[in-house]
C-alpha positions, 0 to 999 in steps of 0.5 A: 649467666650465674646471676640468671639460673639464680633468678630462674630458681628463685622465680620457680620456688616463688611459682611452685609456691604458689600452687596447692601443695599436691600441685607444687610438689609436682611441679618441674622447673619449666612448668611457669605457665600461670601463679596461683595467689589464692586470697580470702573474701567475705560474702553475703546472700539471702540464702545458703545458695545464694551469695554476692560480694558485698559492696561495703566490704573491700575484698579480699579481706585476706591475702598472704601479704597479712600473713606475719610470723611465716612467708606465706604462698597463699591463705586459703580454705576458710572456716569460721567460727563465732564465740561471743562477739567475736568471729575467728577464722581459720584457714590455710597459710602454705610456708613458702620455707617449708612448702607445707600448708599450716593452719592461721588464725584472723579475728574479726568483730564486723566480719568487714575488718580482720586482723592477723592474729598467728599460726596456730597449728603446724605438723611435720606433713601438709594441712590445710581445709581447717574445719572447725566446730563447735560440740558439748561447749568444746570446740573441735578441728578437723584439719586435711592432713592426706599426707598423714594417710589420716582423718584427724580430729584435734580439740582446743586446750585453750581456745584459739591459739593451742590445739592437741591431737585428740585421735584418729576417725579413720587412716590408711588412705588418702582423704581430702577435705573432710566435712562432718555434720551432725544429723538425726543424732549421728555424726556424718563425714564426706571426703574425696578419696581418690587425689591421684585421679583427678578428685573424683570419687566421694566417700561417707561415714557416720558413727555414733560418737565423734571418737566412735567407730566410724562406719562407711555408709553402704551407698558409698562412694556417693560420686565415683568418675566425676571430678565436677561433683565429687571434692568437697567445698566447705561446711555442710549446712544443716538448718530446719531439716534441710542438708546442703553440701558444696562441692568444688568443681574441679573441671577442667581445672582444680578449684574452678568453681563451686556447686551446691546439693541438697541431701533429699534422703539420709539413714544408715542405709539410704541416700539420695541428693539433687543438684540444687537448681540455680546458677553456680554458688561460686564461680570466678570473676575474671578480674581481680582476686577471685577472677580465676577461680572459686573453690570453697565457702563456710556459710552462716545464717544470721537470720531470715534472709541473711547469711554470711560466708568466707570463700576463697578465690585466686587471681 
């Protein structure tokens, strides 16, 4: 009998692990009803909305199984960056010790193969959604860290291994997966607001400097009341005047499948957005690493008609 509570205990860490953190905490020792293994792919597409897996690549690229320096539940949330003729990828790696996600570090010359590099940022609360950029020959991450009742912003002292906390762009509430932009010499930022309901409601800001005072556009919050549209999915694409944001779907489950919008109208105080007409971005498979669900993308243009792009997806 001892041995069994002993296997049922360690069967529940090893489940509870296994679900986005805001999930896991809350989960009770009889609620083994499915796993989460969220895993990284690489896909390709002609356009920013148009996306497939690609057959010489062997996805996924990345599983937890890679992850070396800590015991990883699952690596997620992908973000990219390309510095000379190498790629680096950031994303989540939830520590199955800690039960906090922690930011991991994957380096590619193909984009077809990747090598696990470390951990490269860690704090005593959750992070997760690495986004990651370039600005002024810097580069800047804006990590999820809700758990902090803070947006973030951190710089690399020496890119990739070493980042430092630079400030705060807001606090004193809970935000989920910032997404910044730049566009028509202003910094633009999405986040989901409102965790407790079911990721339904999508504020944004825009300041002057990216350490500025950062002010709530007068139309927000953009989504209120609509888990589908409303959490955001990955990078916000800006290319020859066009703004696409991807928004994960979170009905009837968290990180269903991925939908994209076009921005038709941004200022300082209007906005307008159209869902873009076509089959979803991202939607789960079925089968396989992704065949339960798709919820976020960093697409990239590499030129006409070629874009490439790591997502995420669970089994």
């Amino acid at each position: 009998m001892k041995n069994l509570k002993k296997i049922i205990k360690e069967l529940h860490f090893y489940v509870v692990n296994s679900f986005p953190v805001p999930i896991a905490n809350k989960l009770p020792l009889g609620a083994l009803t499915k796993k989460e293994r969220w895993s990284i792919g690489i896909y390709t597409g002609k356009s920013p909305v148009d996306f497939q897996a690609p057959k010489e690549i062997k996805n996924p690229v990345l599983t937890r199984r890679n992850v070396s320096d800590v015991r990883a539940g699952f690596v997620a949330d992908p973000f990219m960056i390309k510095a000379d003729s190498t790629w680096f990828m950031f994303f989540e790696v939830l520590n199955q010790q800690t039960r906090r996600g922690e930011i991991g570090l994957a380096t590619s010359k193909d984009t077809k193969n990747w090598k696990y590099e470390q951990i490269v940022l860690a704090e005593p609360f959750h992070l997760s959604y690495p986004y990651v950029f370039e600005w002024m020959n810097e580069y800047y991450m804006i990590p999820e860290t809700h758990q902090a009742n803070s947006i973030r912003l951190y710089k690399a002292s020496k890119f990739p291994t070493e980042w430092s906390f630079v400030g705060n762009l807001s606090s004193g509430a809970s935000f989920l997966d910032a997404s910044i932009f730049r566009h028509a010499d202003k910094w633009w930022l999405f986040t989901e607001t409102n965790p407790q309901h079911k990721f339904d409601t999508l504020r944004l800001y825009y300041a002057d400097e990216l350490l500025g005072s950062w002010i709530e556009h007068p139309k927000s919050p953009i989504i209120t009341g609509n888990a589908h549209i409303a959490r955001p999915g990955g990078r916000v694409v800006v290319i020859n005047d066009k703004i696409i944001r991807y928004t994960q779907d979170c009905q009837p489950d968290y990180g269903t499948q991925l939908r994209a919008f076009e921005i038709t109208e941004l200022t300082t105080t209007s906005y307008q957005e159209r869902e873009i007409e076509q089959n979803l971005v991202l939607k789960p498979t079925g089968v396989g690493w992704n065949g339960a669900g798709m919820h976020h993308i960093d697409p990239h243009f590499i030129h006409e008609g070629q874009w490439i792009a790591c997502v995420d997806g669970r089994g």
